[in-house]
C-alpha positions as CSV (number, residue, x, y, z in Angstrom):
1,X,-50.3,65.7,-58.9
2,X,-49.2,66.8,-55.6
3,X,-45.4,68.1,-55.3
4,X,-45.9,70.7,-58.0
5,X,-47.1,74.5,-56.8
6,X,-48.9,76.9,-58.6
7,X,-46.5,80.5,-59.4
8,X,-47.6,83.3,-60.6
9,X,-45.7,86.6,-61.1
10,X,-47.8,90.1,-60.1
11,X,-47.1,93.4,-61.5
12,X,-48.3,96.4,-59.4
13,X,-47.1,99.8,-60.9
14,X,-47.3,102.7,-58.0
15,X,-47.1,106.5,-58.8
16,X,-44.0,106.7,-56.2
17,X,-40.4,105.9,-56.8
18,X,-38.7,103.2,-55.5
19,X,-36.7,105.1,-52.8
20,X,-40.3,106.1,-51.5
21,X,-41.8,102.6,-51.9
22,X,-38.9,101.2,-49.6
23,X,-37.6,103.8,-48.0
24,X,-40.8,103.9,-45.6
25,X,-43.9,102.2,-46.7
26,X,-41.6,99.1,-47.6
27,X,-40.9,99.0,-43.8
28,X,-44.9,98.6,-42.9
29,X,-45.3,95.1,-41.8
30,X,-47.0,91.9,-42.3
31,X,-50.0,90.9,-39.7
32,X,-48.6,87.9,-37.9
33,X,-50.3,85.8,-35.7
34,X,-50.4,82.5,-33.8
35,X,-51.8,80.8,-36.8
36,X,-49.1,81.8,-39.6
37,X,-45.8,81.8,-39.1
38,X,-43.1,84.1,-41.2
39,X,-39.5,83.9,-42.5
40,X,-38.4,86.8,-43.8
41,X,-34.7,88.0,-45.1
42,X,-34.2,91.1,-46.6
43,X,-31.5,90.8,-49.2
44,X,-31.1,93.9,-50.4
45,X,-33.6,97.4,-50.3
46,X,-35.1,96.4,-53.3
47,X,-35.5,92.4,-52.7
48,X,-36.8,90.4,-50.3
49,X,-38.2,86.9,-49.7
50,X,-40.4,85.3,-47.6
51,X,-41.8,82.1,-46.6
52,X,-45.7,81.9,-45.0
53,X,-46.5,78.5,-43.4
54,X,-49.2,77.5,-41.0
55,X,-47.9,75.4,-38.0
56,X,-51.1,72.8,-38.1
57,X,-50.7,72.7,-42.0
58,X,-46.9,71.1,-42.8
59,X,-47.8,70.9,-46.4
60,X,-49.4,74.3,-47.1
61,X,-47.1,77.2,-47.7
62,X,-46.7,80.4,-49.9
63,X,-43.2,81.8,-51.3
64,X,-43.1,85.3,-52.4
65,X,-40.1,87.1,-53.7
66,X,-40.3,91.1,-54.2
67,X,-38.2,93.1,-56.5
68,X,-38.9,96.8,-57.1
69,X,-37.7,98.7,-60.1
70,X,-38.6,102.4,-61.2
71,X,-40.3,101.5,-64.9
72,X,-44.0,100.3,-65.8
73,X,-43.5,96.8,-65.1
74,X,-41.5,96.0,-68.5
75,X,-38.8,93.8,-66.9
76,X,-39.8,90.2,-68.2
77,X,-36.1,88.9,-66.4
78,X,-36.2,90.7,-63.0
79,X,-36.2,87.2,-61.5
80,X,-32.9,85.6,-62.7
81,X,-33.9,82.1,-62.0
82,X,-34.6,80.4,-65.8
83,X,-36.7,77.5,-64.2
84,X,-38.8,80.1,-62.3
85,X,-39.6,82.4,-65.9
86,X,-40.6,79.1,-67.3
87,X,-43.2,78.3,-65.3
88,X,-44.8,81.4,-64.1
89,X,-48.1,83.5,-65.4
90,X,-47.6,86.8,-66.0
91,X,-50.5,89.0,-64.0
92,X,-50.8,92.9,-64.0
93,X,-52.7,94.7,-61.0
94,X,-54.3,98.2,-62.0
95,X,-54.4,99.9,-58.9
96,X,-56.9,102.0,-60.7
97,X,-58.6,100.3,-62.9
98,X,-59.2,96.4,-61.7
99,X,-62.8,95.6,-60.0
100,X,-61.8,94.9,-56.2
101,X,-64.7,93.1,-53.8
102,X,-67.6,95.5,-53.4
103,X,-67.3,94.9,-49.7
104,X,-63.6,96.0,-49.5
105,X,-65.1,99.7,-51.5
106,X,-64.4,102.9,-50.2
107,X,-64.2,105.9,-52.5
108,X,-61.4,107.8,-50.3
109,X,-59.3,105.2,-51.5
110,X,-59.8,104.7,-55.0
111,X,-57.2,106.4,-56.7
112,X,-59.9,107.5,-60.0
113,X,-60.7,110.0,-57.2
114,X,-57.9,110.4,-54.6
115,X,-55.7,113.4,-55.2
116,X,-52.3,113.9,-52.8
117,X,-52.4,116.9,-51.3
118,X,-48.7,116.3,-50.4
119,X,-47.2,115.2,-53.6
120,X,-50.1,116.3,-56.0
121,X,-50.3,112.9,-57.6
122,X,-53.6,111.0,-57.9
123,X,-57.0,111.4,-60.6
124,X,-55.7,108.2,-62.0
125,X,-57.4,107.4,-65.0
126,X,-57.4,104.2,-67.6
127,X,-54.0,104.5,-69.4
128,X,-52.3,106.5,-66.4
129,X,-49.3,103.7,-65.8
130,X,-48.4,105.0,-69.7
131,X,-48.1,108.9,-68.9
132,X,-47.4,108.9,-64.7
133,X,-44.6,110.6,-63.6
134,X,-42.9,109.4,-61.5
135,X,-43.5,105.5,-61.3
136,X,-42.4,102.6,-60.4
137,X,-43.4,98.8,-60.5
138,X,-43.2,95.9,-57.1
139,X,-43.0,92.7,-58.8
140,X,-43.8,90.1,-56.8
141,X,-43.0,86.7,-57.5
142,X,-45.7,83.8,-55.5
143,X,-45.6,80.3,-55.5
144,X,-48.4,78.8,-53.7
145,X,-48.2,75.2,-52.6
146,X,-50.9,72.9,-51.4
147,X,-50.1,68.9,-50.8
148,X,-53.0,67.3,-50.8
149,X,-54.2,65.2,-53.0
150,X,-57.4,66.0,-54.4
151,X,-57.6,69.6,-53.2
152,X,-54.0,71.2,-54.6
153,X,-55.4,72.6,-57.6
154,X,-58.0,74.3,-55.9
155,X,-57.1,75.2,-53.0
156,X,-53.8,76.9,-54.6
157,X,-56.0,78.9,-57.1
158,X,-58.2,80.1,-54.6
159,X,-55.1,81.5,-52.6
160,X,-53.9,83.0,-55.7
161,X,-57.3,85.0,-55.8
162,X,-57.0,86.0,-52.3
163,X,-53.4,86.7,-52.6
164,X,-54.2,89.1,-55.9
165,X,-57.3,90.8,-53.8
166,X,-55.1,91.4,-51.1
167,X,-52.0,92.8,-53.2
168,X,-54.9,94.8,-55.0
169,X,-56.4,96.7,-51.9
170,X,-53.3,97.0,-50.4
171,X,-51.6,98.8,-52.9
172,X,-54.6,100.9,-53.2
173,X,-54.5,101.8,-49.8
174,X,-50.5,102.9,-50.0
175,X,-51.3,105.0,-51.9
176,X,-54.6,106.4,-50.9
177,X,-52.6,107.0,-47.7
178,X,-49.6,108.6,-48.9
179,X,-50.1,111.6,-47.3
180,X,-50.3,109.9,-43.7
181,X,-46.9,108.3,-44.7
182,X,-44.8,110.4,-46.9
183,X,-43.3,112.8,-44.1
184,X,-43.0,110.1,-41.0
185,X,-39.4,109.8,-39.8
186,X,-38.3,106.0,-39.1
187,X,-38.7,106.4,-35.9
188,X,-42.6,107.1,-36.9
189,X,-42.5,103.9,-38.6
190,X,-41.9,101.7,-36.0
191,X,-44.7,103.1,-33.6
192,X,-46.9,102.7,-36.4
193,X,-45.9,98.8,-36.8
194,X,-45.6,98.3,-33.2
195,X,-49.4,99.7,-33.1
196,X,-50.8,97.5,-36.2
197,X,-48.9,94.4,-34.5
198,X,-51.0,94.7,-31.5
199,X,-54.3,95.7,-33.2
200,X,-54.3,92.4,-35.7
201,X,-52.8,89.9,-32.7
202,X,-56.2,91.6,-31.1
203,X,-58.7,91.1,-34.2
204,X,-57.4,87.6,-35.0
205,X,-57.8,86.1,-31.0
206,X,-61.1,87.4,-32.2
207,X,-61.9,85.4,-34.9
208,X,-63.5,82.2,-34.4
209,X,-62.8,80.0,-37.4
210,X,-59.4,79.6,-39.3
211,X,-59.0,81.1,-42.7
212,X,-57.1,77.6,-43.9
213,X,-60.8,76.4,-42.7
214,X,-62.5,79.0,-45.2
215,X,-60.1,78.3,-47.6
216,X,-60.7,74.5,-47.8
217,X,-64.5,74.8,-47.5
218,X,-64.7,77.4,-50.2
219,X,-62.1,75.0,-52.3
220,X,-64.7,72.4,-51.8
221,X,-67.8,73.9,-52.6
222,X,-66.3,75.4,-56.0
223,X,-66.6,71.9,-57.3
């Protein structure tokens, strides 16, 4: 029944600490571009919210609500709201450990092999989010919503599995990179923004079909 939205919380522990979670790769960006359109407020360093829409989509959008802490993702109350704990699944990433698409594969950043040269952390092996020192947890809270009768309940769970992909390889990548990132100044930041910025605007002109299109044909043929 349309008016509802699918939620589901994600858990995705990181050998870092939060201070270098948000004091510089928390400031790396989100690809936007004419299709999608982004609201963002950043609350406080270790919370923020925003708000993904598509401008020829009114009733398609996706909520998510960050919260870092520095544990192993054992906060069941991080997000205060009672309604909101009520209704949400609880899902844990592995960064190490969890299958990702073969396509997205590359060994230099799988962390059962990657080893930081800079911070000597890496090798992760099945149990490591028990016995990693230091490490922390982004807890990401992500309502999906889809208004159309007929294709809400599958179009919002095939986001959900794109949106836990993505979160999966992109973790994997932080940290796979963290020697790129660890010592850049603010200052390096930004240039590195400003340059991604220009290089997705570039590959999404590109593209010739819409990933809402994908989305709704894959939703579709899943029946």
């Amino acid at each position: 029944m349309c008016g509802n939205m699918l939620m589901k919380e994600y858990r995705i522990c990181m050998p870092l600490t939060v201070e270098e979670q948000t004091s510089k790769l928390g400031k790396s960006c989100c690809p936007q571009n004419i299709l999608c359109y982004r609201k963002s407020m950043e609350l406080l360093p270790i919370h923020n919210y925003r708000i993904y829409s598509c401008s020829f989509l009114p009733k398609f959008s996706i909520h998510i609500e960050t919260k870092y802490e520095d544990n192993k993702g054992s906060n069941d109350n991080i997000f205060d709201n009672e309604a909101k704990d009520l209704d949400r699944e609880v899902c844990f990433i592995d960064i190490a450990c969890d299958e990702i698409p073969e396509r997205y594969y590359k060994e230099s950043e799988d962390p059962k092999y990657f080893k930081s040269e800079k911070t000597g952390r890496g090798l992760l092996k099945e149990g490591w989010r028990e016995t990693q020192e230091p490490i922390m947890c982004s807890y990401k809270l992500v309502s999906v919503k889809f208004e159309v009768w007929g294709l809400q309940t599958r179009v919002e769970q095939f986001v959900h599995k794109v949106v836990r992909d993505i979160l999966l390889i992109g973790h994997r990548q932080a940290f796979a990179w963290v020697d790129e990132w660890y010592d850049m100044t603010m200052e390096d930041v930004r240039e590195y923004e400003k340059s991604m910025h220009e290089k997705t605007n570039i590959k999404v002109c590109n593209q010739h079909s819409s990933p809402v299109d994908e989305i709704e044909s894959h939703a579709k043929g899943s029946t």
